[in-house]
C-alpha positions as CSV (number, residue, x, y, z in Angstrom):
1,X,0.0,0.0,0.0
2,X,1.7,3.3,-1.0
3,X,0.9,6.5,0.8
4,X,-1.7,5.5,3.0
5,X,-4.3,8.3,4.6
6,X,-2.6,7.1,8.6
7,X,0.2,5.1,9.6
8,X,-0.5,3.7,13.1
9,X,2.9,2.7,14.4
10,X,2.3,0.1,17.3
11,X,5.6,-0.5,19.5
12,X,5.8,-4.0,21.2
13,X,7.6,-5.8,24.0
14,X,6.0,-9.3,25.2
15,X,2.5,-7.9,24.9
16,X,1.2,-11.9,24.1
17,X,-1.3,-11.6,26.3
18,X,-3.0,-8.6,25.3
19,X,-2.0,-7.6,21.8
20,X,-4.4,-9.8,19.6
21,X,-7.1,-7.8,21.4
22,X,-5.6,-4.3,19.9
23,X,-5.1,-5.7,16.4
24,X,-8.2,-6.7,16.3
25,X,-9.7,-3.8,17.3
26,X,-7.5,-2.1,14.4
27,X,-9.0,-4.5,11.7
28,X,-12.5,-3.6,12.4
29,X,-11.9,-0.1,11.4
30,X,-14.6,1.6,10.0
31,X,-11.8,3.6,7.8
32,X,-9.7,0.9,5.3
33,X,-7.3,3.1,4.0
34,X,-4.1,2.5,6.5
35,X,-0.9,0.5,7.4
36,X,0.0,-0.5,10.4
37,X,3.3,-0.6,11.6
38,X,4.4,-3.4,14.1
39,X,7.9,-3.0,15.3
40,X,8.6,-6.1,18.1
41,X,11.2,-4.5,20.2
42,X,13.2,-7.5,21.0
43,X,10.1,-9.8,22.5
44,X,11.3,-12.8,24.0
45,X,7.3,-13.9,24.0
46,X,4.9,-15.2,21.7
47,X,4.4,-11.3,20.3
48,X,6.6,-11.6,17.2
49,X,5.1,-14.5,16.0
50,X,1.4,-13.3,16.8
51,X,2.5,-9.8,14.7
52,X,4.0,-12.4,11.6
53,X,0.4,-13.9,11.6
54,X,-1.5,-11.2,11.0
55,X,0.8,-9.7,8.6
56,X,0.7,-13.0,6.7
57,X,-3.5,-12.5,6.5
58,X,-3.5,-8.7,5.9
59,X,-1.4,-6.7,3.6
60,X,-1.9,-3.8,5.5
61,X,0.2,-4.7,8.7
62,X,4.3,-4.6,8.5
63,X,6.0,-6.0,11.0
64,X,9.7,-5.2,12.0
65,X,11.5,-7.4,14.6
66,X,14.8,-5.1,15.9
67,X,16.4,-5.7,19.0
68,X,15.5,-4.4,22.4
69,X,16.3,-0.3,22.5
70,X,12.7,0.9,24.4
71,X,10.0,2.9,23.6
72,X,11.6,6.3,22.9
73,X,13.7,4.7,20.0
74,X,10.8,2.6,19.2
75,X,8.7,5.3,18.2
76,X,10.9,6.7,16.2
77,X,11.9,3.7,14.6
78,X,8.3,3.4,13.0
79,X,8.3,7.0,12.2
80,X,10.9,6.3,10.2
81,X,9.4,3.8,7.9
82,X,5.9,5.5,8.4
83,X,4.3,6.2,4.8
84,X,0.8,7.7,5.9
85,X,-0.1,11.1,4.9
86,X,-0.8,11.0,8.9
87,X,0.2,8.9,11.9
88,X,-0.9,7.6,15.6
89,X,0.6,5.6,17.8
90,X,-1.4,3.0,19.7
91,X,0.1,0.7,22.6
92,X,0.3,-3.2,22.3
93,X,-2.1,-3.6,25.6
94,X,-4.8,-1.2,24.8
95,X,-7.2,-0.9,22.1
96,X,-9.7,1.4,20.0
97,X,-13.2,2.3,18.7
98,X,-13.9,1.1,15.0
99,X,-14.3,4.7,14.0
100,X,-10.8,6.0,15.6
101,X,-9.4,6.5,12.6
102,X,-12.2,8.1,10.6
103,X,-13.1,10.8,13.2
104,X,-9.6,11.8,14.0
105,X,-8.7,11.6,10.0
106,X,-12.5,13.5,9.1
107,X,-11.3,16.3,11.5
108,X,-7.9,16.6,10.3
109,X,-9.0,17.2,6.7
110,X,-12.2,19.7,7.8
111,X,-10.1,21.8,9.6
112,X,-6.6,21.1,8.3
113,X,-5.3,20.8,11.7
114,X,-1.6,19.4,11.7
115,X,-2.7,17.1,15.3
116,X,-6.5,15.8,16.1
117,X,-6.7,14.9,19.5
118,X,-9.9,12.8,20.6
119,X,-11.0,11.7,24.6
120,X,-9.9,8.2,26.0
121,X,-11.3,5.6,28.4
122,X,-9.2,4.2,31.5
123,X,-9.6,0.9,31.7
124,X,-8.8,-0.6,35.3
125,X,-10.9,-4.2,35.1
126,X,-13.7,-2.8,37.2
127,X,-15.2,0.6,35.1
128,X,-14.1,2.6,32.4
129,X,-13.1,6.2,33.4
130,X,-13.9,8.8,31.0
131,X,-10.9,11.4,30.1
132,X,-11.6,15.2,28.5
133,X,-9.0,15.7,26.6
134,X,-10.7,19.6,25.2
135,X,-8.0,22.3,25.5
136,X,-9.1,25.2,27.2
137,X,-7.6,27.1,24.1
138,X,-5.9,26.7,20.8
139,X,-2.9,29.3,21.0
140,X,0.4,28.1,21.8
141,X,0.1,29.4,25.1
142,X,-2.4,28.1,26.6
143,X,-1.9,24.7,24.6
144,X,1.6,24.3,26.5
145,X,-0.1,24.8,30.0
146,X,-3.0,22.4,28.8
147,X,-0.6,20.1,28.1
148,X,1.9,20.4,30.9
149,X,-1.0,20.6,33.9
150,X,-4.4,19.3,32.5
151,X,-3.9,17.2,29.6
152,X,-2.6,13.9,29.1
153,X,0.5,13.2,26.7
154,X,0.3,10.0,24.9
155,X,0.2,10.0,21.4
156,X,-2.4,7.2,21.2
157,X,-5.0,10.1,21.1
158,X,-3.4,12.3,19.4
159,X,-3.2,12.5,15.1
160,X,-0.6,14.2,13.3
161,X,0.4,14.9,9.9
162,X,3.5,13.2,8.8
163,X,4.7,16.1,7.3
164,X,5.0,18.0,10.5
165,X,8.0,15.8,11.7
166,X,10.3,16.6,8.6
167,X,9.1,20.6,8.6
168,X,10.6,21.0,12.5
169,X,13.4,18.1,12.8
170,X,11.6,17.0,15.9
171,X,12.1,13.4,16.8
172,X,11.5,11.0,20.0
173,X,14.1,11.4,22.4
174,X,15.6,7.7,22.3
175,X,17.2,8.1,25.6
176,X,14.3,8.1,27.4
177,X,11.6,5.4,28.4
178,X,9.4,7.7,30.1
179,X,7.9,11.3,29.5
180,X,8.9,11.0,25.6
181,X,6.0,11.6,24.6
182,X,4.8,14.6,26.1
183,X,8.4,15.9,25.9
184,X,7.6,15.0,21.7
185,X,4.2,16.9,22.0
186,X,5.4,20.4,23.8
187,X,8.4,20.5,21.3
188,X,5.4,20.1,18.3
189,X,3.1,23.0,20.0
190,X,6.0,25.0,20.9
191,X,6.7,24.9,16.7
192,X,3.0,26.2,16.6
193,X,1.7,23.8,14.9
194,X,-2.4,23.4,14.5
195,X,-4.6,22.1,17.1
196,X,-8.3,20.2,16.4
197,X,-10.2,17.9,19.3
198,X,-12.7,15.8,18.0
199,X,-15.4,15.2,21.7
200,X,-15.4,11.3,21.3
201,X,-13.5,8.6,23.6
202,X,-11.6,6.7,20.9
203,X,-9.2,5.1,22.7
204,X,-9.1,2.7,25.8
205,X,-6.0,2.7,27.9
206,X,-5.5,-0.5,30.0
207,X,-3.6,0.4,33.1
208,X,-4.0,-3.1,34.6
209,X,-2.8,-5.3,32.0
210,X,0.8,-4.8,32.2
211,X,2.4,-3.8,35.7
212,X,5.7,-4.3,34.4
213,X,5.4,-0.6,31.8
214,X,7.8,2.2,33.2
215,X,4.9,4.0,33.0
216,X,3.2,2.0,36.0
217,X,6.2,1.0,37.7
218,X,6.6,2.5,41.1
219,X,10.4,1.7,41.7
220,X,13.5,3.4,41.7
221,X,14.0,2.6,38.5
222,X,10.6,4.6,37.4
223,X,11.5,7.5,39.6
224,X,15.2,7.6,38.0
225,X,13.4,7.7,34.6
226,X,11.4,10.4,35.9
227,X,14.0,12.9,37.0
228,X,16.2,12.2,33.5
229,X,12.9,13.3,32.2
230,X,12.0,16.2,34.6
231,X,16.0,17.2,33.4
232,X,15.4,17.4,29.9
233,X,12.1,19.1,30.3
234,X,13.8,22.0,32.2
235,X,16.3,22.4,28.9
236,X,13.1,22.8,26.9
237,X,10.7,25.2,28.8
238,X,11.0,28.9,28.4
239,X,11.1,30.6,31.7
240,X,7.5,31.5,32.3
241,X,6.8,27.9,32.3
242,X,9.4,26.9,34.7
243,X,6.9,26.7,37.5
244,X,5.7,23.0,35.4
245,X,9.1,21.7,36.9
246,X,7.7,21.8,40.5
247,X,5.0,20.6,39.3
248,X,6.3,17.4,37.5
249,X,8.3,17.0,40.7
250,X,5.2,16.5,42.6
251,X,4.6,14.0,40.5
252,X,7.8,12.4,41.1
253,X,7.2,12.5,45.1
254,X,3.7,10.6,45.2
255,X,5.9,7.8,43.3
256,X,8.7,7.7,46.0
257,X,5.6,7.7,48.8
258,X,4.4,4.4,46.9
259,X,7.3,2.8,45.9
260,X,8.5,3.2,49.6
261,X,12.0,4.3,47.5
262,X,13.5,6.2,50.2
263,X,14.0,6.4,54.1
264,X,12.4,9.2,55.8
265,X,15.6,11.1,56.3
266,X,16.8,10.3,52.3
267,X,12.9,11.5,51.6
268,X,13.5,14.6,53.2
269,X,16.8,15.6,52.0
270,X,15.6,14.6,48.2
271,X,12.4,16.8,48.2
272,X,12.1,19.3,51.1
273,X,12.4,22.1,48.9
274,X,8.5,21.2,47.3
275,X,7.6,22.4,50.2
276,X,7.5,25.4,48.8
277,X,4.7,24.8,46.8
278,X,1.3,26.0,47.6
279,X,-1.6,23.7,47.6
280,X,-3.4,26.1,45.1
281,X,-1.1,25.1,42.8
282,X,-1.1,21.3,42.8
283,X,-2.2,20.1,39.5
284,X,-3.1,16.3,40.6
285,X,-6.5,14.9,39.0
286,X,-7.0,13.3,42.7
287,X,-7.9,15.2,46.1
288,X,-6.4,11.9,47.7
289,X,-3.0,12.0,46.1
290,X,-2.7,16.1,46.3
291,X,-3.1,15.7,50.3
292,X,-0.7,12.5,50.1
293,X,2.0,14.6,48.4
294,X,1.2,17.7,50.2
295,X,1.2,15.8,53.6
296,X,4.4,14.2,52.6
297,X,6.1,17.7,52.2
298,X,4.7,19.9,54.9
299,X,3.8,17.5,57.9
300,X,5.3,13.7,57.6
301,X,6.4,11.4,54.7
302,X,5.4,8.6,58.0
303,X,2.2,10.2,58.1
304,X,2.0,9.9,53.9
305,X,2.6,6.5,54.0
306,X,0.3,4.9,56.1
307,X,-2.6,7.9,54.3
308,X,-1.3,6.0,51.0
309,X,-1.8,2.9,52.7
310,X,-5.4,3.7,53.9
311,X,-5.8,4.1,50.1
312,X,-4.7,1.5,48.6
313,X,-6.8,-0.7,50.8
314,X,-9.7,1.1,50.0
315,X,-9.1,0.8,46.4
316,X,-8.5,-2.7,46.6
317,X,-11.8,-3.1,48.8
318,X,-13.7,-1.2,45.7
319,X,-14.8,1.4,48.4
């Protein structure tokens, strides 16, 4: 298939369990007119073979086996090869609407917006939560803030011309595993490029499936990944945005509370200067993980941790 309307580049590490639900979700596409892109990153599962089965049956999914490099390089890998007029990412343990494509690609060409971004289910096993993904504006401004404090940054919901990515040079930053993405996005509304939303969850994140993503980790490691991102995030902001820094720190604490990563004393010396922060300011979707973090900071990490505790029972209870 030459030139497809959207390339949908899926990345893949031993996602056997989960990704025969996602590509079939991508064949019953309302829309026809696409390739999809599956790159096995080095699966030591049952996934390459599952993605050589389908390509077999249907011309319109490539596979590429390369060997492990994570999900940064990943990305970029099937941008590479990408020959849709547009592309979208989707993730080997989630999965989408039949008319993903359609919308997103209707909206693109009605408004001639260089990205379409659509609303998204979470998926936990027990209900689906529904995300707005609307900006609050379209200028750069405001766009950067959405994105920084409001929004979410995957690019699963997000559809952008092709084109855009040779026009500003901008690329996945292959030495991270975490926060590429929105680190991707900010650099791409930072260049000004066009903005549509299309009012529709498309997409369905699973955020049970796999416990083992960096993105659901709560270790060191995660936190590590973090803070390399948090670093190269600072390089990129301008100075009036600086203040997302502290915020993307907070972030960073409510992991440490979870994963349990520090002492009380190493806890302390890492992020007592958050203190600083006001609680006006915390960005946090949840009341409960705000006053977790904000407890942590300004009265007890001891205290934090059995609140977090009190939690997590509760969630696990279904209360």
């Amino acid at each position: 298939m030459s030139n497809p309307r959207i390339s949908v580049i899926v990345a893949i590490y031993n996602a056997e369990k989960t990704l025969q639900r996602l590509l079939d979700s991508l064949k019953a596409q309302t829309m026809q007119d696409f390739e999809v892109l599956l790159i096995d990153d080095g699966s030591t599962d049952s996934s390459g073979s599952i993605c050589d089965g389908i390509a077999a049956s249907d011309s319109r999914f490539k596979v590429f086996h390369k060997p492990n490099e994570g999900i940064g390089a990943t990305r970029q890998f099937g941008i590479e090869h990408a020959e849709g007029v547009y592309t979208i990412h989707a993730d080997s343990d989630d999965w989408v609407e039949p008319d993903y494509l359609e919308l997103l690609y209707d909206k693109a060409v009605a408004t001639g917006a260089d990205m379409v971004m659509c609303d998204f289910l979470y998926e936990n096993g027990k209900k689906a939560v529904y995300r707005k993904q609307e900006p609050k504006g379209f200028d750069k401004d405001t766009l950067l803030y959405d994105l920084l404090c409001r929004l979410t940054n995957g690019p699963c919901d997000k559809l952008l011309k092709r084109s855009v990515y040779m026009d500003y040079g901008i690329h996945f930053n292959q030495d991270l595993n975490d926060g590429e993405d929105q680190l991707f996005n900010l650099q791409l509304v930072m260049k000004g490029v066009s903005v549509a939303y299309v009012p529709k969850a498309l997409y369905h994140y699973d955020i049970i499936s796999n416990p083992e993503s960096a993105a659901r980790s709560g270790s060191l490691k995660r936190i590590q990944h973090e803070e390399k991102f948090i670093e190269e995030l600072r390089k990129l902001l301008p100075e009036n945005l600086g203040y997302a820094i502290d915020i993307k720190n907070l972030n960073v604490v409510y992991i440490a509370i979870r994963s349990k990563a520090f002492t009380a004393k190493e806890f302390r010396e890492r992020y007592s200067f958050l203190s600083r922060v006001k609680w006006k300011d915390y960005r946090k979707t949840s009341f409960s993980i705000n006053l977790i973090t904000w407890v942590s900071l300004n009265v007890s990490y001891r205290l934090a941790r059995f609140l977090y505790g009190i939690k997590k029972t509760k969630g696990r209870l279904g209360l």
